[in-house]
N, C-alpha and C positions, 0 to 999 in steps of 0.2 A: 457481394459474396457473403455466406453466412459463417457468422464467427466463429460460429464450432464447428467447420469445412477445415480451415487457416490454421489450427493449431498442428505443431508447435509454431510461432514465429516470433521473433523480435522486436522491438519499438524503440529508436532511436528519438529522445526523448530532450524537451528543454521542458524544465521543471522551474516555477513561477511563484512567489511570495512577497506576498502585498501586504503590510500592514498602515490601518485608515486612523486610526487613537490608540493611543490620545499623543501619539507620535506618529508621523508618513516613513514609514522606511519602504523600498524596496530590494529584493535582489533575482538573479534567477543562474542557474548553471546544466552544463548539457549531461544527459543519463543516457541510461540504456532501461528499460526491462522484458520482461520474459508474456510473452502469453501460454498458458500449457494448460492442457487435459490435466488434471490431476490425478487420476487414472494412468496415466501415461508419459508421465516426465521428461524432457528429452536425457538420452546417453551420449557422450559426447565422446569421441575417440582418446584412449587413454591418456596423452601425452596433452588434452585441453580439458579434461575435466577439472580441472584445478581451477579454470577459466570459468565455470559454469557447474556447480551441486545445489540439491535441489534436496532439502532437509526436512522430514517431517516437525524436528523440534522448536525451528524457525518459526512455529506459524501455531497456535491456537495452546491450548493443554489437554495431554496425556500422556500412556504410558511411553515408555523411551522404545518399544518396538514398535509404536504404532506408525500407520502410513500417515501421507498427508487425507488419504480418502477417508481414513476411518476420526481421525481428528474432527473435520468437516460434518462428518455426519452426526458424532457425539454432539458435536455443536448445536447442531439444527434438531438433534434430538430430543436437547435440554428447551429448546421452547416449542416442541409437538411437532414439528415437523420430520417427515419422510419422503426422501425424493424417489424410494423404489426403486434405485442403483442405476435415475437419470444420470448424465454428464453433468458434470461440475469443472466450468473452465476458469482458471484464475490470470490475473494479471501482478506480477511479482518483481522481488529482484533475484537473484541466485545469487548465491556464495560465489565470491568472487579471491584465489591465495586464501580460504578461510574467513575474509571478514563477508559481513552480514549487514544491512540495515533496510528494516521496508518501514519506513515510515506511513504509508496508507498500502495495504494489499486486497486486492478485490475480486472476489469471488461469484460468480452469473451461477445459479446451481438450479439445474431443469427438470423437470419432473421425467418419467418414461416413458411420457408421449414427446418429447423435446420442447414443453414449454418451459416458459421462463417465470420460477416459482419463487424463488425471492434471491437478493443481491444482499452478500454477508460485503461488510468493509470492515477490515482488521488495522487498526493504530497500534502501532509501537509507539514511544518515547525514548527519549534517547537515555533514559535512567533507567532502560532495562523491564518499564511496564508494557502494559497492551491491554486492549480491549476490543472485542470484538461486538460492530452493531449488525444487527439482523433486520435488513429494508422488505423493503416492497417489492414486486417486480417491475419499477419504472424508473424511467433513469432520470428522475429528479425526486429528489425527498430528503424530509427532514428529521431527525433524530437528537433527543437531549444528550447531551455534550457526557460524555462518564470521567473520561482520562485525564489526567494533569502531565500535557503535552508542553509549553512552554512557561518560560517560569514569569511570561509578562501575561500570562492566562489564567483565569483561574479554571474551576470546573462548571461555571456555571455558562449557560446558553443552551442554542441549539447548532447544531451542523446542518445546514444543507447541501448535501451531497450528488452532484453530477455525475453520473456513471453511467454514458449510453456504454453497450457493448461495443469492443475498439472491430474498427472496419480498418480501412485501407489508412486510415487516419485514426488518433486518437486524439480523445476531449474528455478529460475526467476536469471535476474541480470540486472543491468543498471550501465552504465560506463559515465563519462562526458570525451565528444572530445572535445579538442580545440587547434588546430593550429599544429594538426597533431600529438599532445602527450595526453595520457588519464591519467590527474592527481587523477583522482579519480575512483574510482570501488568497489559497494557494490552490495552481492549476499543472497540472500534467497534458505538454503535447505531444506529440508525437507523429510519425510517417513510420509501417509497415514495411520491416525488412524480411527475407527469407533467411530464417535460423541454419543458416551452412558455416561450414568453419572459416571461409573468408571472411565472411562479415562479422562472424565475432570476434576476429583477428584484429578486425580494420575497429572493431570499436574499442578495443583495448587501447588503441592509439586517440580514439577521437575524448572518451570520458574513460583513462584508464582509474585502475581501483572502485569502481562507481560504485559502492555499498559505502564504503570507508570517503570517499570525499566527499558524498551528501552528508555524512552525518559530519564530518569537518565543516563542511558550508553553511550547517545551522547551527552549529558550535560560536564559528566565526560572528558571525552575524547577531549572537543571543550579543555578545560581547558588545561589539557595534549601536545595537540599541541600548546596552546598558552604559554607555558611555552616554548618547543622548537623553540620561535621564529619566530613562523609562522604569517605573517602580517593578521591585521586584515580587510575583506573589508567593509567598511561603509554601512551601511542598510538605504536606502533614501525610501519615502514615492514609488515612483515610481516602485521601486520593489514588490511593492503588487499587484498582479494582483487580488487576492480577498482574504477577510477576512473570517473565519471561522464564522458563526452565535453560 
């Protein structure tokens, strides 16, 4: 099936973090997220929207009335591109009671004939930054590292970033390279639910709060490694390439 056919849907999600040096830690915990049109966000019956908002100010910068469509496009506007008001489909989390966190959100943005003209991948950190990289259109590619995402990373390497378009299944992952070893690697899986209010009933039971407990689960865990010793690298002003509004 073609992934811009499927929107809106769901992805009931176990989310994977590997680190290889100069400590082995692992952990992984179950999510949920969103696939949507951005053009067309779902509306959810008033009494579950509190389960499910979908905010333009979560996601890129601009002004505080802008959509998420017109964000996206300033975006790709600032490095020359024009999709021609192609479809632009993302993979996200929604505001869940108010809290928020998308650690990786990605964006497939198609030209007006419906090809696939390049893939944005947007990082949050849990300090409130972000950055937004601008790929290729293939679902394997590398890009130098901007954001100071963990405080056992610094800013230096590259990403190689996995992002086929999610089908019946999903398989994202991004790994940091540097100097010829990948000290780090976290993957997003997932199985293709249909976005009804049952099932995002049933997933408030299976990963409830899921914006707010990933960002608890990498909280937990920065701790965890920093018990095993693992140096801490200093977070300087310079490391922000942009702050969240």
């Amino acid at each position: 099936m073609n992934s811009a056919t499927m929107v809106p849907c769901l992805y009931r999600t176990r989310i994977i973090h590997v680190r290889r040096s100069p400590v082995t830690h692992r952990f992984a915990y179950r999510g949920y997220c969103w696939y949507i049109d951005i053009d067309k966000p779902p509306r959810l019956p008033f009494g579950l929207r509190a389960f499910a908002s979908f905010q333009a100010r979560d996601h890129f910068r601009g002004d505080v009335d802008d959509t998420l469509r017109q964000r996206v496009d300033r975006f790709l506007a600032s490095h020359g591109v024009d999709l021609g008001g192609g479809t632009v489909t993302a993979l996200l989390q929604a505001r869940v009671l108010g809290h928020v966190f998308n650690p990786l959100s990605l964006y497939w943005c198609h030209d007006r004939q419906g090809n696939l003209a390049h893939i944005i991948a947007e990082v949050h950190n849990t300090y409130g930054g972000r950055h937004a990289y601008l790929l290729p259109p293939t679902a394997d590619s590398t890009v130098d590292k901007q954001l100071y995402v963990s405080p056992f990373n610094g800013v230096d390497g590259r990403y190689r970033v996995r992002a086929a378009r999610p089908g019946d299944t999903l398989n994202i992952s991004i790994s940091l390279q540097r100097g010829g070893h990948l000290p780090f690697f976290a993957a997003v899986r997932g199985t293709r639910r249909r976005a009804g209010v049952g099932e995002l009933l049933r997933l408030q039971a299976v990963a409830p709060l899921a914006p707010l407990m990933g960002a608890l689960a990498i909280r937990r865990e920065g701790i965890r490694l920093w018990l095993k010793g693992l140096p801490v690298v200093e977070r300087t002003p310079a490391h922000e390439r942009e702050r969240a509004a």
